[in-house]
C-alpha positions in Angstrom: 0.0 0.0 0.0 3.1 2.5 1.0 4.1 1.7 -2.2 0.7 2.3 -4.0 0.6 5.7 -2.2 4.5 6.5 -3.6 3.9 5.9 -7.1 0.4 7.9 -6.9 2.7 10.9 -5.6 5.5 10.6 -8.2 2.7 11.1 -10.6 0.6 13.5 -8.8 3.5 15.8 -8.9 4.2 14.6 -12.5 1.1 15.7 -13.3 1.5 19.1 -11.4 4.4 19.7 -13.8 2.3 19.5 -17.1 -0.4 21.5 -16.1 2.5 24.4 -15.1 4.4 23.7 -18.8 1.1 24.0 -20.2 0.3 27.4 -18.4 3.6 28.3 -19.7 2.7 27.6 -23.2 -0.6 29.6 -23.4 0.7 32.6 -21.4 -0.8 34.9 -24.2 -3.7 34.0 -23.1 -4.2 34.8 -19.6 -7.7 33.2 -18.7 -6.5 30.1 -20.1 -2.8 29.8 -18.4 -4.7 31.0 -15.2 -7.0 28.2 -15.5 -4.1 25.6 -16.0 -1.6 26.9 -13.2 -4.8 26.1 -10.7 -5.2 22.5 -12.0 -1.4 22.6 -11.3 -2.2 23.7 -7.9 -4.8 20.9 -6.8 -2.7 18.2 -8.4 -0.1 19.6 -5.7 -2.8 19.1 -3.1 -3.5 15.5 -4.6 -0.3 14.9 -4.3 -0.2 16.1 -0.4 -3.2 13.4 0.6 -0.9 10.8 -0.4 1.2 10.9 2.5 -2.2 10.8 4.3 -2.6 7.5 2.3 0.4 6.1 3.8 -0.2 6.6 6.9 -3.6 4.9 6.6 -1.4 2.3 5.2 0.5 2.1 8.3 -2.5 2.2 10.8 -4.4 -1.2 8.7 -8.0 0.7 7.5 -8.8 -1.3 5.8 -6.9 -1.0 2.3 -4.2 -3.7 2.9 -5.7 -5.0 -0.8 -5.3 -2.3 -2.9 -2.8 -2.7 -5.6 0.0 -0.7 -7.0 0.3 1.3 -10.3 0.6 -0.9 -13.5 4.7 -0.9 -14.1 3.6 -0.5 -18.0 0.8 1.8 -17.1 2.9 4.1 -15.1 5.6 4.2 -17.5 2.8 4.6 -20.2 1.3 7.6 -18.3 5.2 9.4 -17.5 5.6 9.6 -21.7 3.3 10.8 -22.4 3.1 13.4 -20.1 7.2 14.1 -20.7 6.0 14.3 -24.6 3.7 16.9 -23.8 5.5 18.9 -21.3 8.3 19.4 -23.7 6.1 20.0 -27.0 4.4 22.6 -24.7 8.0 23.9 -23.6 8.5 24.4 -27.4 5.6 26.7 -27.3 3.8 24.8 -30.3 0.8 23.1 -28.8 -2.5 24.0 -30.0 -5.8 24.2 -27.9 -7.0 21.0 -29.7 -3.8 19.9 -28.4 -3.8 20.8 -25.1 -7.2 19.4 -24.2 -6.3 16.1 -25.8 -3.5 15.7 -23.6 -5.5 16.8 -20.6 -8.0 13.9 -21.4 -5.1 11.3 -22.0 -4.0 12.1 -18.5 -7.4 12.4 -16.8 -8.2 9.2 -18.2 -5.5 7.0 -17.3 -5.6 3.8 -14.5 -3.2 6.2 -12.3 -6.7 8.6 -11.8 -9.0 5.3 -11.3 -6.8 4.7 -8.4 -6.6 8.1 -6.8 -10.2 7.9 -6.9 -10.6 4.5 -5.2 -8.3 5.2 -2.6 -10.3 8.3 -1.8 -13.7 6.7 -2.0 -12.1 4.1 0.3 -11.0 6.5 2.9 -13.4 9.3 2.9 -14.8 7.6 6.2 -11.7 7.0 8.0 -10.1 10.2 7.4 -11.5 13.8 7.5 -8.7 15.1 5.1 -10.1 12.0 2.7 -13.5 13.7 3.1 -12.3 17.1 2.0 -10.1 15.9 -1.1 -13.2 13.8 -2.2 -15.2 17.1 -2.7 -12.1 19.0 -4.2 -11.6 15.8 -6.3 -15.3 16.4 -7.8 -14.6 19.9 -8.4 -11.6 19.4 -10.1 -13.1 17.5 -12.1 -16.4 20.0 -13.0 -14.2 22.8 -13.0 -11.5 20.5 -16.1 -15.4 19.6 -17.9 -15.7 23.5 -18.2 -12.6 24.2 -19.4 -12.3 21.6 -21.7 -16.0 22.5 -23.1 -14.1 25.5 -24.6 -11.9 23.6 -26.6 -12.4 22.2 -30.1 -12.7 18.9 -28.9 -14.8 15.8 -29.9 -18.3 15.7 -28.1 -17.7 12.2 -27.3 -14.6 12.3 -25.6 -16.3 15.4 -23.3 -19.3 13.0 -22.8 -17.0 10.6 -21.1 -15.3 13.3 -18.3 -18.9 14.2 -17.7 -19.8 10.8 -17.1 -17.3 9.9 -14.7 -18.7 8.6 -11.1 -19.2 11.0 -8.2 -16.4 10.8 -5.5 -19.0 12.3 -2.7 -22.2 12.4 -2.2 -24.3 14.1 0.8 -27.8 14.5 1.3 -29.1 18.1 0.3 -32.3 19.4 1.5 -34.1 22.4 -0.4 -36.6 23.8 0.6 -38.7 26.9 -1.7 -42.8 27.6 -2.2 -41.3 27.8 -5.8 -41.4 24.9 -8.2 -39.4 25.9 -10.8 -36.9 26.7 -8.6 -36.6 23.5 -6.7 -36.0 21.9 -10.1 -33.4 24.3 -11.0 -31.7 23.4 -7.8 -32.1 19.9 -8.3 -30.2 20.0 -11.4 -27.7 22.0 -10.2 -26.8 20.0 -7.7 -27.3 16.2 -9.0 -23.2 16.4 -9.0 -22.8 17.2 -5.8 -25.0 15.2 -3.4 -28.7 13.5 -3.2 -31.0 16.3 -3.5 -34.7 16.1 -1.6 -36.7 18.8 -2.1 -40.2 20.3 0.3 -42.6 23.6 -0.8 -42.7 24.5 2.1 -41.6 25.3 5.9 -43.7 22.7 7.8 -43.0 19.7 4.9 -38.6 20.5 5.6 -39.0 20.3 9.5 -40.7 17.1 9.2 -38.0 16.0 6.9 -35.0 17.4 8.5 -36.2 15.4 11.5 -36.4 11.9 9.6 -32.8 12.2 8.4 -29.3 14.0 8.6 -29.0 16.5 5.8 -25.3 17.9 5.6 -26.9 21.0 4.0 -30.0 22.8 3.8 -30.6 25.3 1.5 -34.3 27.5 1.8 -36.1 30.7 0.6 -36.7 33.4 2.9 -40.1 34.4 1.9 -42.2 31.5 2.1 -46.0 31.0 3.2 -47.0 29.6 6.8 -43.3 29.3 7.7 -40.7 31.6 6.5 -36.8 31.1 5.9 -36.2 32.8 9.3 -39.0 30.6 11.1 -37.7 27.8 9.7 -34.1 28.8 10.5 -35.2 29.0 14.3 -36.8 25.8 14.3 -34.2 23.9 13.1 -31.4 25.6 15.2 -33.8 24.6 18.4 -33.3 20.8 17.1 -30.3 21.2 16.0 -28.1 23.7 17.4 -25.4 23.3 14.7 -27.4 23.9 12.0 -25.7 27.3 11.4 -22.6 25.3 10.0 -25.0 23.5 7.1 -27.5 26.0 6.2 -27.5 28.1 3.3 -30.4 30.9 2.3 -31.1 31.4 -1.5 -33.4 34.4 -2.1 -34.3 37.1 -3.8 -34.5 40.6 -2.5 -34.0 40.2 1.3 -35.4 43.2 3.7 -33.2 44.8 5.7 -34.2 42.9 8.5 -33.6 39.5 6.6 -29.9 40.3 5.8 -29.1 41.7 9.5 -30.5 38.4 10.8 -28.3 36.6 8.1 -25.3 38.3 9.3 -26.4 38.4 12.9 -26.0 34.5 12.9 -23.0 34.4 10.7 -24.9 32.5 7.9 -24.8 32.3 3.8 -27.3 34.3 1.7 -27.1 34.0 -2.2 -29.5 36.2 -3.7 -31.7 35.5 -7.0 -31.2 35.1 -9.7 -27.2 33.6 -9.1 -24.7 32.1 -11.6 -25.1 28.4 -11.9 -21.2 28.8 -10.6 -21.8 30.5 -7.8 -24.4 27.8 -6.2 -22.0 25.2 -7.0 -19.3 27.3 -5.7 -21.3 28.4 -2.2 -22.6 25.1 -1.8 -19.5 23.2 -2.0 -17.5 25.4 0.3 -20.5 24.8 2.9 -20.1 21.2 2.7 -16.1 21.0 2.8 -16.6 23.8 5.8 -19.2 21.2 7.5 -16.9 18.3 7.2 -14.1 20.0 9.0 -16.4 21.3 11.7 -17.7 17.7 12.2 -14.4 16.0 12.7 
């Protein structure tokens, strides 16, 4: 396993090293290279929660029979990734290039791995936890960038398609249809999303199971957002951690309650983005505050 978790490093970091030659390449263009030196960055990161791997390794949870990197695989993946990090050195790859290397490497057994091993251990270790949901977004954020590319529909279908490394229940609650279905698809990515139309129907839910985020309206019939809030926080008291409002034009004594009790407020109408964005960093800050 110690040696699982060494040759997943090595390539990590190998990996690290083509996104930064890449950046290097496309420094014309700024949003691109900026965009390639932070897939440089979490590769780094990946490479960091190896050595929490190891250590697993060392304390027996569980993983004593996962294999090591493919000799011929490994060497396989090193090539090509040398190939590309010199052609882009020689400051002659093309987008259509650069997008098919980035699928070559995203693609190979060395990622199947790093994903098992996380999937494995997002239960024993918080850190495991936390790369799992950077893991998924590294992955969204590399399906947006690569949609800008002139690449072949069918190779994008297959990023897209890739399993989920985490998954948490999501509860939303909104008198607003239309919206609960927006939210829904938002979020299929991110965890199991239930839905209520009201105040009353998400307290009785909230009750029947753990939800490691809830997202509601403020202005709702029977019981509003702030209602709501109150109610939950008497049952829960850490609700605060996991609780997100998504609203459209709050009164003045909406937001001071907001900021009164330290919460998140995204306002309507939002980027598709920023929900993703909000909602993730509530669940990576809820994991960290549970452990």
């Amino acid at each position: 396993m110690q040696d699982l978790a060494k040759d997943l490093k090595q390539i990590e970091y190998k990996a690290a090293e083509f996104y930064h030659a890449m950046a290097a390449n496309f420094k014309e263009n700024t949003e691109i290279s900026s965009a390639l030196e932070r897939f440089a960055q979490e590769e780094e990161e990946h490479g960091k929660i190896m050595d929490i791997i190891a250590a697993c390794a060392e304390e027996g949870n569980g993983i004593s029979c996962l294999r090591t990197v493919n000799p011929s695989t490994q060497y396989s993946i090193s090539i090509a990734m040398d190939s590309s990090i010199e052609h882009a050195r020689a400051g002659s790859m093309t987008l259509q290039e650069l997008g098919e290397a980035i699928i070559a490497v995203e693609f190979s057994e060395w990622n199947s791995l790093f994903f098992y091993v996380v999937n494995t251990l997002k239960n024993v270790r918080p850190e495991c936890k936390i790369a799992a949901i950077k893991m998924q977004e590294h992955i969204r954020a590399l399906q947006q960038f690569l949609n800008l590319l002139p690449l072949d529909r069918k190779i994008l279908e297959r990023l897209r398609n890739l399993p989920p490394l985490w998954c948490e229940n999501i509860l939303v609650i909104d008198d607003d249809a239309s919206v609960l279905d927006l939210l829904k698809a938002v979020l299929r990515k991110t965890g199991n999303v239930d839905v209520a139309l009201d105040g009353t129907e998400g307290l009785e839910k909230i009750r029947q199971k753990y939800y490691a985020l809830v997202i509601s309206d403020l202005n709702m019939p029977k019981v509003d957002g702030i209602q709501l809030y109150k109610k939950m926080h008497d049952l829960f008291p850490s609700i605060n951690r996991r609780f997100l409002f998504f609203s459209g034009t709050p009164s003045d004594d909406q937001l001071s309650f907001v900021r009164e009790h330290n919460l998140k407020l995204i306002e309507k109408p939002a980027m598709i983005k920023d929900i993703i964005a909000e909602t993730s960093a509530v669940l990576s800050a809820g994991i960290v505050n549970l452990n």
